[in-house]
C-alpha positions in Angstrom: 236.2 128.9 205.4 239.5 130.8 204.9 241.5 129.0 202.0 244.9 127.3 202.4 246.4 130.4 199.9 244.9 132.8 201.8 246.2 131.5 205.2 249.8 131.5 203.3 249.7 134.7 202.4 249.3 135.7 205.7 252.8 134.6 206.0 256.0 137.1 206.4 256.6 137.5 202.4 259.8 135.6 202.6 258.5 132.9 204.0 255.2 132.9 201.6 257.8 132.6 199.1 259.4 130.2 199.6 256.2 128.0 200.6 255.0 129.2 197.3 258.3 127.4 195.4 257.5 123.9 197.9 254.4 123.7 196.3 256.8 123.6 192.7 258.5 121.2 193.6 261.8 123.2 194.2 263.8 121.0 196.5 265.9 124.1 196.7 263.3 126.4 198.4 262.5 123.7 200.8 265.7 123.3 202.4 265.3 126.8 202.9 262.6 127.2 204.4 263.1 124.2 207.0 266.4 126.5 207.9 264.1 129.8 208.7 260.9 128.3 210.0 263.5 127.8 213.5 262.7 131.5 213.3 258.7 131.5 213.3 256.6 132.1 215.4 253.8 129.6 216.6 250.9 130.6 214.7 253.1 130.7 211.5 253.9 127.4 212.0 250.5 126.1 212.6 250.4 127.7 209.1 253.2 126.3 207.5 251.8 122.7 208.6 250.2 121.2 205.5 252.9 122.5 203.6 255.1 119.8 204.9 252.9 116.7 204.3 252.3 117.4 200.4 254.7 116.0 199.2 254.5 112.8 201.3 252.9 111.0 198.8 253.2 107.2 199.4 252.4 106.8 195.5 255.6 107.9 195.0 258.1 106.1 196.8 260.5 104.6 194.3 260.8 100.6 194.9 264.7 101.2 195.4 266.9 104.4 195.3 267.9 105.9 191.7 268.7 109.1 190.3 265.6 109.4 188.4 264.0 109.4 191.5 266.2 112.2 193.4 263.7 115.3 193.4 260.9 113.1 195.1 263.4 111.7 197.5 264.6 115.4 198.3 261.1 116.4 198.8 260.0 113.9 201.4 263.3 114.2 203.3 262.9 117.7 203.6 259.0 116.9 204.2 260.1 114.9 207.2 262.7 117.6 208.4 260.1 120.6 208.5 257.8 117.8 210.5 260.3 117.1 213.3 261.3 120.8 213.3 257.8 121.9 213.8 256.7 119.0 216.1 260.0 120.2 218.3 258.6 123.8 219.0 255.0 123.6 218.7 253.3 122.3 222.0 249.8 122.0 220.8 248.1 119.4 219.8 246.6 120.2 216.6 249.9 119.6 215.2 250.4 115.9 216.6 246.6 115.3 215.0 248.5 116.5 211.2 250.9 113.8 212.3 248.5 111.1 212.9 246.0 111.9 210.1 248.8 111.5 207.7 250.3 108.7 209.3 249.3 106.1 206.7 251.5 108.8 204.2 254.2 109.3 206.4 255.2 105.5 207.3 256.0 104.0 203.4 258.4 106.8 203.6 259.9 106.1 206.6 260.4 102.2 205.6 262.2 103.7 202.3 264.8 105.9 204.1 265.5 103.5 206.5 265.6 100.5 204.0 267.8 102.1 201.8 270.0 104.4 203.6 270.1 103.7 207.3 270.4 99.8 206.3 272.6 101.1 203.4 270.4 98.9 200.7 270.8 101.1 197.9 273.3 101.6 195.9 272.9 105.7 195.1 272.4 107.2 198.2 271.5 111.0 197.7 271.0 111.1 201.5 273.8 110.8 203.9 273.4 107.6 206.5 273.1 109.8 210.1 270.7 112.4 209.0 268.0 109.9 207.9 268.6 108.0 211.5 268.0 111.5 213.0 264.8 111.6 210.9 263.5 108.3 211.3 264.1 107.6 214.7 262.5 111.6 215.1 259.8 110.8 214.0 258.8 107.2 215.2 259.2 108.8 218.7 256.6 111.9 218.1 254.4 108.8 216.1 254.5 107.2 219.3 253.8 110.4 221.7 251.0 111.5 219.6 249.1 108.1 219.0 248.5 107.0 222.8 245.1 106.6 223.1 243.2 107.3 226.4 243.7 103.3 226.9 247.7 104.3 226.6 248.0 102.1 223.3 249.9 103.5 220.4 249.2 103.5 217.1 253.2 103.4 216.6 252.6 100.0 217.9 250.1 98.6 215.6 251.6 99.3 212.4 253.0 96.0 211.7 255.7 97.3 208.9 257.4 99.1 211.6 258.2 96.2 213.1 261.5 95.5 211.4 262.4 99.1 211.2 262.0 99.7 214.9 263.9 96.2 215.8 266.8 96.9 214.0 267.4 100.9 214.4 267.6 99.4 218.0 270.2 96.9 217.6 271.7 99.9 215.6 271.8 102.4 218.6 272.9 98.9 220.8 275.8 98.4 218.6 277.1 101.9 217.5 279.7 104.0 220.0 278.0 107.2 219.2 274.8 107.4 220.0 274.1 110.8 220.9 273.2 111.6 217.4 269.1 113.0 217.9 267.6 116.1 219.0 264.4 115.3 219.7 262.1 117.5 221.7 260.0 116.0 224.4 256.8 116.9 225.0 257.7 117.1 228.6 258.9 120.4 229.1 261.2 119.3 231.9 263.2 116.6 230.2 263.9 119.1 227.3 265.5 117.4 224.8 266.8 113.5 224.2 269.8 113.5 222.3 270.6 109.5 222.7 269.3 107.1 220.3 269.9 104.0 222.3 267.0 105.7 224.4 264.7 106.7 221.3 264.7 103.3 220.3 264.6 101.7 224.1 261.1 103.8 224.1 259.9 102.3 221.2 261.0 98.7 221.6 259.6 98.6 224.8 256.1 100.5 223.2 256.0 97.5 220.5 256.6 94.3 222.9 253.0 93.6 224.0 252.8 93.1 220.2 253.9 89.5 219.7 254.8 89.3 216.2 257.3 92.5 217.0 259.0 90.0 219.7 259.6 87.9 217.1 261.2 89.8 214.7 263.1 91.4 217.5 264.8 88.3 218.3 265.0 87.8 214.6 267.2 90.9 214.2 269.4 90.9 217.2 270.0 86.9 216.5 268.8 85.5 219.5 268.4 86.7 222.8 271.7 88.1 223.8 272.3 90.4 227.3 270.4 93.5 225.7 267.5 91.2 224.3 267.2 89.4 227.3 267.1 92.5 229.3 264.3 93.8 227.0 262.2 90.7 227.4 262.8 90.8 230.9 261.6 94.4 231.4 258.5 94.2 228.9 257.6 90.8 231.3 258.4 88.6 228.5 260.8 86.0 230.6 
């Protein structure tokens, strides 16, 4: 079996490089390389994959956001970054697998970025508020791609901490004026490319309705059933 440094080094040098300086820890080298992987080609990516789950390790998300905590932060948001920019130009489905296998990694990560910076719970925010909607919403909707079954279930809709998440990024894309704020690449050829998160999240609410405890805390977050609730509802045949 070829070893992971061997398959790096198979790499263009610049882009070894910088993998090389990931596996540091240099949150510097990272951000760099999620700009030039745009520019690989498919089997480099395939390559590149594992590189952007190492640092996804659920140990350590901080309980809250601090400055101590700043180079791990930077290291899973850029984790998350090369993730959706891969997932967005690789159409094979080794690549959704990575996803999946490491889904268990991937989701404390997701709750922490959207706890503390898209719900603005933290005081030091190293992350800017629209970037980390991009990424979470991103990634939720290749989650829930990837994890149908051949029943059509989701795994996206039997992780019960999404829940919340999921319930209020909605009421988020409900409530906001702009939201054409994603890029997110469907699988579908044909549609190309989804750029409205009122209709990320519309995917995913309607994904998590036949669970019941997600209705719950739907109506929980939206405060009742209001028009867009009841419209939800309706079309999940709730009411």
């Amino acid at each position: 079996m070829i070893s992971f440094e061997t398959l790096l080094s198979q790499l263009p040098q610049d882009v070894f490089t910088l993998a090389e300086g990931v596996l540091d820890r240099s949150v510097t080298d990272f951000q760099l390389l999620c700009n030039r992987i745009a520019g690989c080609s498919e089997s480099e990516l395939q390559i590149l994959q594992p590189v952007f789950y190492v640092h996804l390790n659920p140990d350590r998300v901080p309980v809250k956001s601090i400055p101590a905590a700043t180079t791990d932060i930077e290291l899973a948001r850029w984790s998350l970054t090369g993730i959706v920019t891969t997932l967005g130009n690789i159409d094979v489905h080794s690549e959704k697998r990575c996803l999946l296998s490491a889904w268990n990694c991937v989701v404390p990560w997701l709750l922490f970025f959207h706890n503390q910076f898209i719900m603005c719970r933290a005081n030091y925010r190293p992350v800017d508020r629209t970037p980390v909607i991009k990424l979470v919403a991103s990634i939720l909707f290749h989650g829930l791609i990837a994890g149908r079954d051949l029943d059509g279930n989701s795994k996206l809709a039997t992780t019960p901490t999404l829940c919340r998440p999921i319930a209020e990024l909605w009421v988020l894309a409900i409530e906001t004026k702009d939201e054409d704020v994603l890029s997110v690449q469907v699988p579908l050829r044909d549609l190309g490319h989804i750029t409205s998160l009122r209709l990320v999240t519309t995917f995913l609410v309607a994904e998590c309705m036949r669970n019941e405890s997600f209705v719950t805390t739907l109506l929980e977050v939206s405060g009742g059933i209001g028009p867009f609730t009841s419209a939800a509802l309706k079309t999940s045949g709730w009411s």
